[in-house]
C-alpha positions as CSV (number, residue, x, y, z in Angstrom):
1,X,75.7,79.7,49.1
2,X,78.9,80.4,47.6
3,X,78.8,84.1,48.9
4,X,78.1,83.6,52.3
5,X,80.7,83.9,54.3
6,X,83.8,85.7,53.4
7,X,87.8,84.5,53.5
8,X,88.0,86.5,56.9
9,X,84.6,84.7,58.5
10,X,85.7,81.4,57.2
11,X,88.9,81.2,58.7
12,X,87.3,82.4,62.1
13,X,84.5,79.8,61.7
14,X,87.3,77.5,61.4
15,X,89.3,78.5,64.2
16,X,86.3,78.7,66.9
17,X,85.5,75.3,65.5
18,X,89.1,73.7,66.2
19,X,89.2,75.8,69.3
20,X,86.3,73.3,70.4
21,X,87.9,70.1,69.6
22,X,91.4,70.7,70.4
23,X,91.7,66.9,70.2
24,X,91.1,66.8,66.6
25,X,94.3,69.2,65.9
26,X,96.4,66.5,68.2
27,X,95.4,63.9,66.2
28,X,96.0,64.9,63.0
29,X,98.5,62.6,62.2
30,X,96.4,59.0,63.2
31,X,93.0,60.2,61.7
32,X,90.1,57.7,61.0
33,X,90.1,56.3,57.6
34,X,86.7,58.4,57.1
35,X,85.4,61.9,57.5
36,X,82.5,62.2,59.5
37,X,80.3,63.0,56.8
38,X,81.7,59.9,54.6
39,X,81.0,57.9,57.6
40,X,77.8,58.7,58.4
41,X,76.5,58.1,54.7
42,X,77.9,54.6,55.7
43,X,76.0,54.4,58.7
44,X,72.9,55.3,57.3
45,X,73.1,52.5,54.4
46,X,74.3,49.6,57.3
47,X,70.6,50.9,58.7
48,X,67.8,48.0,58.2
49,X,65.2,50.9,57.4
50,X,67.7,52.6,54.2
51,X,66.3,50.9,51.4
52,X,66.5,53.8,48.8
53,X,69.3,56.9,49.6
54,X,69.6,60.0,47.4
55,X,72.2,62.2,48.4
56,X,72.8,65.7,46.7
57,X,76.7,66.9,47.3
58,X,79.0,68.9,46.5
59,X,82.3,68.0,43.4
60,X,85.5,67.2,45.3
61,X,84.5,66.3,48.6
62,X,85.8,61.9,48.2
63,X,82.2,60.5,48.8
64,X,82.8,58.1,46.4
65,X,86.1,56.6,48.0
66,X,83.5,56.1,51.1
67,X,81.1,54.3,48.6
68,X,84.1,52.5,47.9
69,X,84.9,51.3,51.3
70,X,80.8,50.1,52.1
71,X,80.9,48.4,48.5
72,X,83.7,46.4,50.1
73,X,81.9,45.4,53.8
74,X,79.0,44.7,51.8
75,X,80.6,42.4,48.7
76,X,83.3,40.7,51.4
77,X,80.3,39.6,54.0
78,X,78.4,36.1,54.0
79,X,75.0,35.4,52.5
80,X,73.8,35.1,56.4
81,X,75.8,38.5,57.3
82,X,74.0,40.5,54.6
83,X,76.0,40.0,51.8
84,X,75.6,40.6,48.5
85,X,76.5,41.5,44.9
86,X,77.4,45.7,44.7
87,X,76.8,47.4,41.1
88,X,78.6,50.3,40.6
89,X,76.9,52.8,37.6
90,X,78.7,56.4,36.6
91,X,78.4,58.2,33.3
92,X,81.9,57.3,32.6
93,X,84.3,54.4,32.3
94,X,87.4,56.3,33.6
95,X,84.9,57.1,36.8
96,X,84.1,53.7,37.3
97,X,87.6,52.3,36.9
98,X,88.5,54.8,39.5
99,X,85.6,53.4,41.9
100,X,87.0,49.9,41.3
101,X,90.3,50.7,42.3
102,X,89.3,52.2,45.6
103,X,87.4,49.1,46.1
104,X,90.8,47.1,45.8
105,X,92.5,49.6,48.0
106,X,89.9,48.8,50.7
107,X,89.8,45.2,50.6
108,X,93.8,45.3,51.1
109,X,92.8,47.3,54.1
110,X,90.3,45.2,55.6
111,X,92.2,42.0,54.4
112,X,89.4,40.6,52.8
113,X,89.6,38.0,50.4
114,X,89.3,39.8,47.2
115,X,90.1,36.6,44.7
116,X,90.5,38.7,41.1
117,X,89.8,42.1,40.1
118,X,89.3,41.9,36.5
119,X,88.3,43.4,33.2
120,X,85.6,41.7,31.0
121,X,83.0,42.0,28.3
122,X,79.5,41.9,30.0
123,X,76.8,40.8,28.0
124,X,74.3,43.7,26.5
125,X,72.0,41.4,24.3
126,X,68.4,42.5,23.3
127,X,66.1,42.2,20.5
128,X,68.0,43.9,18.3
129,X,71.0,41.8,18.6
130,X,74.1,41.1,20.4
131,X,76.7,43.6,22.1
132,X,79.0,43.8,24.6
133,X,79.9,46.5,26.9
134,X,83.5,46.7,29.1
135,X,82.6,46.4,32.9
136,X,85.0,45.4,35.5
137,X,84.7,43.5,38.7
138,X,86.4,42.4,42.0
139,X,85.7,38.9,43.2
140,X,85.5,37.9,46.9
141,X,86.2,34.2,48.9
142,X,82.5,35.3,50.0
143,X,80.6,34.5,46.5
144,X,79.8,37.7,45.8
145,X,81.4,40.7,43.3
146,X,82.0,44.2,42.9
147,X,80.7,45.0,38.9
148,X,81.3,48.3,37.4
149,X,78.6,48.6,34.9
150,X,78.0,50.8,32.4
151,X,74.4,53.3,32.6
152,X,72.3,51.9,29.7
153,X,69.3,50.4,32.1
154,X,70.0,46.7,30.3
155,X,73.0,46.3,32.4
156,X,71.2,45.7,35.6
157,X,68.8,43.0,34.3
158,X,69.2,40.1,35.9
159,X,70.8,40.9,38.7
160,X,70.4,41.2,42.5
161,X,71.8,43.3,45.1
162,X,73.0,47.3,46.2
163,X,73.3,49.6,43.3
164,X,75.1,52.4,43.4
165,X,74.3,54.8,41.1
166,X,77.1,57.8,40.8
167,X,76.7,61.5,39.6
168,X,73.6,60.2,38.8
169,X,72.6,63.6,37.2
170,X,74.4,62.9,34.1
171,X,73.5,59.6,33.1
172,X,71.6,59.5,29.8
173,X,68.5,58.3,30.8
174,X,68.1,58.3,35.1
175,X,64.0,58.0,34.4
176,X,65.0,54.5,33.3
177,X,67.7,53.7,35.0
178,X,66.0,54.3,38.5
179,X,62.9,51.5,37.2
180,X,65.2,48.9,36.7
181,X,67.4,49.6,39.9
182,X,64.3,49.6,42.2
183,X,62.9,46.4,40.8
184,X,66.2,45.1,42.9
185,X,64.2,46.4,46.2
186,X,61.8,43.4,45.8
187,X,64.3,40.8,47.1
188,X,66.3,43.0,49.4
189,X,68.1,44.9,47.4
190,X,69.4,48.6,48.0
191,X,69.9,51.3,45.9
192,X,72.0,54.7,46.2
193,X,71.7,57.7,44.0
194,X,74.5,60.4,44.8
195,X,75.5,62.9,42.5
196,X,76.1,67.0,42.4
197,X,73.4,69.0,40.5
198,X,72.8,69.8,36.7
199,X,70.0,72.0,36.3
200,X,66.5,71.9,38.0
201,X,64.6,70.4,35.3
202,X,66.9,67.2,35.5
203,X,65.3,64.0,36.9
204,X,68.0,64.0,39.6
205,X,66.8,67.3,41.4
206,X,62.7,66.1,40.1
207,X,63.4,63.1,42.6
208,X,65.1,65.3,45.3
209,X,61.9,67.7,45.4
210,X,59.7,64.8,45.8
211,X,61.8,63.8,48.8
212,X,61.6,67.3,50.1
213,X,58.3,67.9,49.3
214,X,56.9,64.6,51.1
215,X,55.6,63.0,47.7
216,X,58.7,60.5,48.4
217,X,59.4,58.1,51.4
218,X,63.2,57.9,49.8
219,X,65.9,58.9,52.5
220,X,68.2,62.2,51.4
221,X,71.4,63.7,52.5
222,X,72.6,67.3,51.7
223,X,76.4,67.6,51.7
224,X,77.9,71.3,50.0
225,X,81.3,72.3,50.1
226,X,81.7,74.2,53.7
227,X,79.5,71.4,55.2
228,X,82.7,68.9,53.9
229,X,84.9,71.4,55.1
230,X,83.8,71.9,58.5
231,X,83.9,67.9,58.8
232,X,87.6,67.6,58.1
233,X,87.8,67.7,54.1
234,X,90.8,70.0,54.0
235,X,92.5,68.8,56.7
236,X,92.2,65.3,55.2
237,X,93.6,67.1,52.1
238,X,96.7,69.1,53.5
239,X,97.3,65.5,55.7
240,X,97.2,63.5,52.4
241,X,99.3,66.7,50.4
242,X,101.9,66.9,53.9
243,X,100.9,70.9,53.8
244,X,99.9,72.5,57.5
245,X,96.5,73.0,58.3
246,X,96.0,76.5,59.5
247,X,92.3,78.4,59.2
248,X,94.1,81.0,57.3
249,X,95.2,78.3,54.5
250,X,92.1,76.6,54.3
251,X,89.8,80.1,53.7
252,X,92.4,80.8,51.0
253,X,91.6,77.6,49.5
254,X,87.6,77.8,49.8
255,X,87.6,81.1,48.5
256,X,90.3,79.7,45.1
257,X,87.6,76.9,44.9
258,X,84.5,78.8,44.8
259,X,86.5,81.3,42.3
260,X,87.6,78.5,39.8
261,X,83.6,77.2,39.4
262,X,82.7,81.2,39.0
263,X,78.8,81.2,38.0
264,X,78.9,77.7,38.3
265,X,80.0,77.4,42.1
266,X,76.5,77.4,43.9
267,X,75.6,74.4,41.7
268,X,78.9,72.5,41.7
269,X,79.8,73.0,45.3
270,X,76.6,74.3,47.0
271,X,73.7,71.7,45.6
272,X,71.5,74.7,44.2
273,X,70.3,73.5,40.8
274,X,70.9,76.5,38.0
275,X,67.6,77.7,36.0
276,X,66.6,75.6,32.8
277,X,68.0,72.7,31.3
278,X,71.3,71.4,32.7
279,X,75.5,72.0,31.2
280,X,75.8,70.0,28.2
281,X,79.4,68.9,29.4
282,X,80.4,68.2,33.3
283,X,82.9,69.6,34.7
284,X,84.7,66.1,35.7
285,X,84.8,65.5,32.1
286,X,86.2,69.0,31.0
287,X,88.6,68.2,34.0
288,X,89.7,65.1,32.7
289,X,90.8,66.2,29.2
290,X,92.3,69.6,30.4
291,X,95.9,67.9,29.7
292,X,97.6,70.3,26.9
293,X,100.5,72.7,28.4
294,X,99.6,74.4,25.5
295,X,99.6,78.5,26.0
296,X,96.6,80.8,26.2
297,X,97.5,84.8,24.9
298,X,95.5,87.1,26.1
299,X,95.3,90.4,24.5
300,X,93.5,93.2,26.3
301,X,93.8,96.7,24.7
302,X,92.4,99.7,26.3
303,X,89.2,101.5,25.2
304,X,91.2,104.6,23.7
305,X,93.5,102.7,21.4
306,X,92.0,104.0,18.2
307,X,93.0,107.5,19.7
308,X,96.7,107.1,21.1
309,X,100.2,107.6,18.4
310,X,101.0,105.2,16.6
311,X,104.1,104.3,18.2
312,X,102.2,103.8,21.3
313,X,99.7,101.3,19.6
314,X,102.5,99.1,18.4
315,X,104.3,98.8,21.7
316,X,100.9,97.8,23.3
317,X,101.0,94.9,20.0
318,X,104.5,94.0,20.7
319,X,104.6,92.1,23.9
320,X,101.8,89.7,22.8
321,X,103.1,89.5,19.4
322,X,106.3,88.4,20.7
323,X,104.7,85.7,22.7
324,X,102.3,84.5,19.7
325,X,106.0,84.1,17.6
326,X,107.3,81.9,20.3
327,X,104.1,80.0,20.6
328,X,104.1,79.5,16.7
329,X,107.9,78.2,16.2
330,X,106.9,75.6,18.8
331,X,104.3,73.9,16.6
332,X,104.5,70.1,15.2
333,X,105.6,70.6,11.5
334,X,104.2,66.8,11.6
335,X,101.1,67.3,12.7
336,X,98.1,69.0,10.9
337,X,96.2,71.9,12.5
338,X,92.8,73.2,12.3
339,X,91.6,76.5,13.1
340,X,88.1,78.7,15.1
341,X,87.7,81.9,15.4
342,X,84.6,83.6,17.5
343,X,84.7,87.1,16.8
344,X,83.6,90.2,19.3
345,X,84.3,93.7,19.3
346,X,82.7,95.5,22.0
347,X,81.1,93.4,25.3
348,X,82.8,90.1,24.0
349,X,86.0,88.7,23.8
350,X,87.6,87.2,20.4
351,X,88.8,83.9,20.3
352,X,91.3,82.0,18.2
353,X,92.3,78.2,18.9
354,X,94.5,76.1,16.9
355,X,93.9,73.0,17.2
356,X,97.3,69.7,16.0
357,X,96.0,66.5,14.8
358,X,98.4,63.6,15.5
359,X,98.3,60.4,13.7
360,X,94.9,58.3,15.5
361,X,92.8,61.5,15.1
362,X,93.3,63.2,18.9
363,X,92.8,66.7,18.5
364,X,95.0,68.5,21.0
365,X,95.2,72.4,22.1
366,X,98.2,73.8,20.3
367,X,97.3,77.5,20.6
368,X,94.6,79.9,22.2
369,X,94.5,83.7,21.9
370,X,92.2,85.8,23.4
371,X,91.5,89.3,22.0
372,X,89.4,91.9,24.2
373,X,88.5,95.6,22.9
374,X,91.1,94.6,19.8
375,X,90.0,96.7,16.7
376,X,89.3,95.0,13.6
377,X,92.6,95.3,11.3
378,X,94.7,94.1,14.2
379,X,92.5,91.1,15.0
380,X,93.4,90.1,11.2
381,X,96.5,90.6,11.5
382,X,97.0,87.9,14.2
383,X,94.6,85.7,12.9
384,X,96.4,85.8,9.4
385,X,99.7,85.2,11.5
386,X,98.5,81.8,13.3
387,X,97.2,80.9,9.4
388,X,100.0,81.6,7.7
389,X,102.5,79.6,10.8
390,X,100.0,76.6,11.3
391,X,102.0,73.4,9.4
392,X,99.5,71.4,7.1
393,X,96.5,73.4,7.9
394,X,93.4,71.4,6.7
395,X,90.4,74.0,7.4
396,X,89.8,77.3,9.5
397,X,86.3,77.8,10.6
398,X,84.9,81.4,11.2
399,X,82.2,82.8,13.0
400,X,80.8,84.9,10.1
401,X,77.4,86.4,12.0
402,X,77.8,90.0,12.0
403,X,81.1,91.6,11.9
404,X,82.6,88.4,11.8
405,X,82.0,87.9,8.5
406,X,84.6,90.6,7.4
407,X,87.3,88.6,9.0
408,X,86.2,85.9,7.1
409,X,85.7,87.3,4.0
410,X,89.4,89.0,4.5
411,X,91.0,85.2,5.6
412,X,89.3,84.1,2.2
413,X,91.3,86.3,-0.1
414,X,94.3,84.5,1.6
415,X,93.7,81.1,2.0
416,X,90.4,80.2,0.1
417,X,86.9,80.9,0.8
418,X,85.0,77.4,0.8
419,X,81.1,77.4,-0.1
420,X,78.9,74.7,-1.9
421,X,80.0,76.6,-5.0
422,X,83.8,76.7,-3.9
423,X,84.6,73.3,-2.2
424,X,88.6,73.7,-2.3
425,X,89.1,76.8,-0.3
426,X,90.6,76.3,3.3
427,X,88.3,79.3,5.4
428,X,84.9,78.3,6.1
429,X,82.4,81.2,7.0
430,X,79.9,79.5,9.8
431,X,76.3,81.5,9.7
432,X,75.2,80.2,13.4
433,X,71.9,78.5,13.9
434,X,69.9,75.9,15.6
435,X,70.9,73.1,12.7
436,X,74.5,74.0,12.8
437,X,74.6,73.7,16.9
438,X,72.1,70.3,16.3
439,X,74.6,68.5,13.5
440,X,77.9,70.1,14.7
441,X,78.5,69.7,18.7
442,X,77.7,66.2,19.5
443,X,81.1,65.0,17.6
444,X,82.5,67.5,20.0
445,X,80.6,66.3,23.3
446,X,81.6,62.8,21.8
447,X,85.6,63.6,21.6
448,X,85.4,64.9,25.4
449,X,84.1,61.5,26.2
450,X,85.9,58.9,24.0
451,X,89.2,61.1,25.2
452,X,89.7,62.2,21.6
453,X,90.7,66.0,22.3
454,X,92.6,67.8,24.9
455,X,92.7,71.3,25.8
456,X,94.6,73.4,27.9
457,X,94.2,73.8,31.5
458,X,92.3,77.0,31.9
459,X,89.2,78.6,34.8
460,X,87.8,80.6,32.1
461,X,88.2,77.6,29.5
462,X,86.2,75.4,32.3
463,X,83.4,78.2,32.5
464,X,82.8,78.7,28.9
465,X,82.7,75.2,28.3
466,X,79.7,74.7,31.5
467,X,77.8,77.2,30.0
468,X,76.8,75.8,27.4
469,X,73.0,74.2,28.1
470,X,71.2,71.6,26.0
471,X,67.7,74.1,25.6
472,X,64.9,72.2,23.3
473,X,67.1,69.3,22.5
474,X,70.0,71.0,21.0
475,X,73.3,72.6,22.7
476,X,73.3,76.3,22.9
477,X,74.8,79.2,24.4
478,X,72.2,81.1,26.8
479,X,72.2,84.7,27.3
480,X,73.8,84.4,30.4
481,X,77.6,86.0,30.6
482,X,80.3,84.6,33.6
483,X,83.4,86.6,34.9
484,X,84.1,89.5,36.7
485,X,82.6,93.2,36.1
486,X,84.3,94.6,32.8
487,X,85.9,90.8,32.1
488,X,82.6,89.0,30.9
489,X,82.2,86.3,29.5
490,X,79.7,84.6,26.8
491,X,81.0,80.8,26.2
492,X,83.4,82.3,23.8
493,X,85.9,79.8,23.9
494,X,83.6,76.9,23.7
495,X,82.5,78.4,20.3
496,X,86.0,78.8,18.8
497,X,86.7,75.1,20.1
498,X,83.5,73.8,18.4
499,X,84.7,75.7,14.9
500,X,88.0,75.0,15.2
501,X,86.6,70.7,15.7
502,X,84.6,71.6,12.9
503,X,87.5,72.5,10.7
504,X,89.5,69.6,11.6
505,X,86.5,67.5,10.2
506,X,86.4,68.7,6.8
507,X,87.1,66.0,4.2
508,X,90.4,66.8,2.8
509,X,93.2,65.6,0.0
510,X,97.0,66.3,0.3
511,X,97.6,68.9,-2.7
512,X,101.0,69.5,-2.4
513,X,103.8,69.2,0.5
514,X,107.2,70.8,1.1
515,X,109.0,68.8,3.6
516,X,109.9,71.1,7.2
517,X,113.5,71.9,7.1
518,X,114.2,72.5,10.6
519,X,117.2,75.1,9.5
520,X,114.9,77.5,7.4
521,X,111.7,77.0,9.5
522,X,112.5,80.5,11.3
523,X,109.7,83.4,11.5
524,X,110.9,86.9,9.8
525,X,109.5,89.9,10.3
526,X,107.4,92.3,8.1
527,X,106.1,95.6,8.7
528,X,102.9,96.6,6.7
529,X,102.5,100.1,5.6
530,X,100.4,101.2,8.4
531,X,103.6,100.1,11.0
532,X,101.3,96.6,12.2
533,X,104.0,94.1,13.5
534,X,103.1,90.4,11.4
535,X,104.8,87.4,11.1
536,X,105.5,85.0,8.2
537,X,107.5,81.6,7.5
538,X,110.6,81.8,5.5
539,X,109.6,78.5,4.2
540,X,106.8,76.8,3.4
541,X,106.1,74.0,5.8
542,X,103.7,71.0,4.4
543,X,100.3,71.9,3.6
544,X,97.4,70.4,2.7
545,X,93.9,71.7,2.0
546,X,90.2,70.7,1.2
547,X,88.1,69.5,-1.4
């Protein structure tokens, strides 16, 4: 488990260990293509007796790139040799292109005859008609193809040969998936089932405790994090990064790792399935759209703020303040934005995320503030700042349980409350329930995977996002809190995200616009009568707002 060892014990591990094999340390510099855990997963599938391999790992340890290499031996062989057709299956295209590419890379290195890698439309046809999903393929002087399918349990009819099925815990429908890849077994076929854990009702673990338990003749591998580490995985990486190994480094590193994944690091890294139903997003797909340099603001008041002169509150104001004015003249007066706000007061934090909305629909991070132990009045007063700054602002979406609703009510005077009575107003209060959560967050899950929104990159952002669980059918946020003592957490960002993708959904008209003028567009400052520090455009930028 992730608390194990400490970052003292881990570098000495590391140390005795290399004080062993001195002869590893001298040949650093030629090392064998593959880590000894990469090659032994190899070895076992070459075996005559490995018909069906499940493997439970740990994120960011390469196992695929070995995949990659055996897909390659296998594909490149003759009939007579063994040879055959290899059918790569992941839960993503991007994950599969990847795998294809490390196929390539491999057949350059074992010069073998790879006659096209290629892009094409496979056939998908059922009863209900015709379709066609994107797959890709190598081709080798041996008759036989590397094909990157997609998971729907269609693709593999028909076919013949290894399949590999990767992350296999977050395919839509493994149940399936595994019947029509074991049919394959019939005429000598093999199939491999590697992926890290998502929760301990998934049918990924299900299989792994039949295996365990004896119910299942399937073979299984167990590969976490240190096990990867003690066989050479940072080494491989310093080697591939030109850093210096030392024991001291790589126990820095471990210990970074396991800090990043927070709650989440004995299932990512350690193969212990959480409780209950699994994350409703990976974290190789949070990963993979974390590309906005766009700034998170924390705000983090003490406990006695209420109680200290005033003078002293607004100096503990000004600094973030400061930095939300410079965040705010940066904006895209092309773009439109859209607005969430989660409110907390007491054990939770308050979150606000803008979000731009260029031209083919990508929503992208263009602001994030985080508000901890911030009293009401001043968590308006920055909310009504971002508001009143965003250019063409086409809905802002606030949690209105609670307290919350104050804020809303408050943003309403401003800019428009919108209800079934009032369709034209730009501040939409949200009342959370199961229906809202059902309708509203699989357009969300679905921009995360068509790479239609992209956030900034962010540990706490990564955790929030995880913790969300798909419980009964519908995604939800579980009483469960991440972070450190005093610092928890409760998914709040993941909530502003999903109201702030709600806002930017609305159905809207343009009602007026005021071009930008770049020469005007300056903030100037106000004091209210209480001495708060707020913000306001000089100028109207473009706006536009619901019906």
């Amino acid at each position: 488990m992730s608390a194990q060892f400490s970052k003292e014990e881990w570098a000495e591990i590391r140390r005795r260990s290399t004080e062993v094999l001195p002869d590893i340390i001298d040949q650093v510099g030629l090392p064998k293509a593959l880590l000894l855990y990469q090659g032994s997963t190899i070895a076992k599938l070459e075996s005559s007796t490995c018909h069906v391999l499940f493997i439970e790992k740990s994120r960011r340890i390469g196992l695929t790139w070995g995949f990659a290499s055996y897909a390659v031996l296998r594909a490149g062989r003759a009939k007579d040799a063994g040879g055959m057709d290899v059918m790569y299956i992941s839960y993503s295209q991007e994950m599969t292109r990847e795998f294809i590419d490390a196929c390539a890379m491999w057949a350059r290195a074992f010069s073998t005859a790879a006659l096209q890698m290629d892009e094409f439309l496979f056939d998908d046809s059922d009863d209900e008609g015709i379709r066609s999903i994107q797959a890709f393929r190598i081709r080798f002087a041996s008759g036989f193809e590397i094909i990157g399918l997609s998971s729907a349990p269609r693709s593999l009819r028909g076919k013949q040969g290894v399949v590999m099925i990767d992350e296999a815990a977050f395919v839509d429908n493994l149940k399936e998936l595994l019947k029509a890849a074991l049919a394959f077994l019939m005429w000598g076929g093999q199939v491999v089932v590697c992926s890290t854990h998502n929760g301990t009702e998934n049918e990924f673990n299900i299989q792994i405790q039949d295996i365990l338990s004896g119910r299942s003749s399937y073979d299984h591998m167990h590969i976490d994090f240190d096990e990867a580490l003690q066989q050479g995985l940072y080494q491989r990486i310093c080697l591939v990064t030109n850093k210096p190994w030392t024991p001291e480094a790589e126990a820095e590193w471990r210990e970074s790792i396991i800090k990043f994944y927070g709650d989440g690091a004995d299932e990512e890294l350690f193969c212990i399935p959480t409780m209950g139903t699994g994350a409703w997003l990976t974290a190789p797909l949070i990963e993979a759209r974390m590309t906005s340099d766009a700034p998170v603001l924390p705000l983090d008041l003490p406990v006695d703020f209420l109680h200290l002169p005033e003078l002293k509150r607004q100096s503990l104001l000004a600094g973030f303040m400061v930095e939300l004015e410079a965040a705010l003249e940066e904006l895209d007066p092309l773009q439109m934005h859209a607005f969430g706000f989660d409110f907390a007061r007491v054990a939770d934090l308050s979150v606000g995320t803008l979000l731009s909305i260029n031209k083919v629909l990508k929503r992208t991070s263009a602001l994030t503030f985080e508000l901890r132990r911030v009293p009401g009045d001043e968590q308006k007063m920055i909310t009504r700042t971002v508001l009143q700054a965003a250019p063409r602002l086409v809905g802002a979406a606030f949690d209105a349980t609670g307290m919350g609703w104050t804020v809303a009510e408050d943003m309403g005077r401003i800019f428009g409350l919108r209800d079934k009575d009032h369709p034209g107003g730009l501040v939409h209060p949200i009342k959370f329930s199961q229906e809202w959560y059902r309708v509203n967050m699989p357009p969300l899950k679905a921009a995360f995977e068509d790479d239609a929104i992209a956030i900034s990159k962010n540990d706490d952002h990564l955790s929030d996002l995880r913790l969300v669980k798909v419980i009964r059918g519908i995604p939800s946020i579980p009483d469960s809190r991440t972070g450190e003592t005093n610092k928890k957490r409760h998914g709040d960002y993941a909530i502003a995200l999903a109201l702030a993708h709600f806002a930017s959904r609305m159905q809207w008209s343009e009602y007026s616009y005021t071009p930008a003028n770049p020469a005007t567009n300056r903030f100037s400052e106000t004091s209210s009568n209480d001495g708060e520090r707020a913000f306001r455009m000089s100028s109207l930028r473009g706006r536009r707002g619901i019906v």
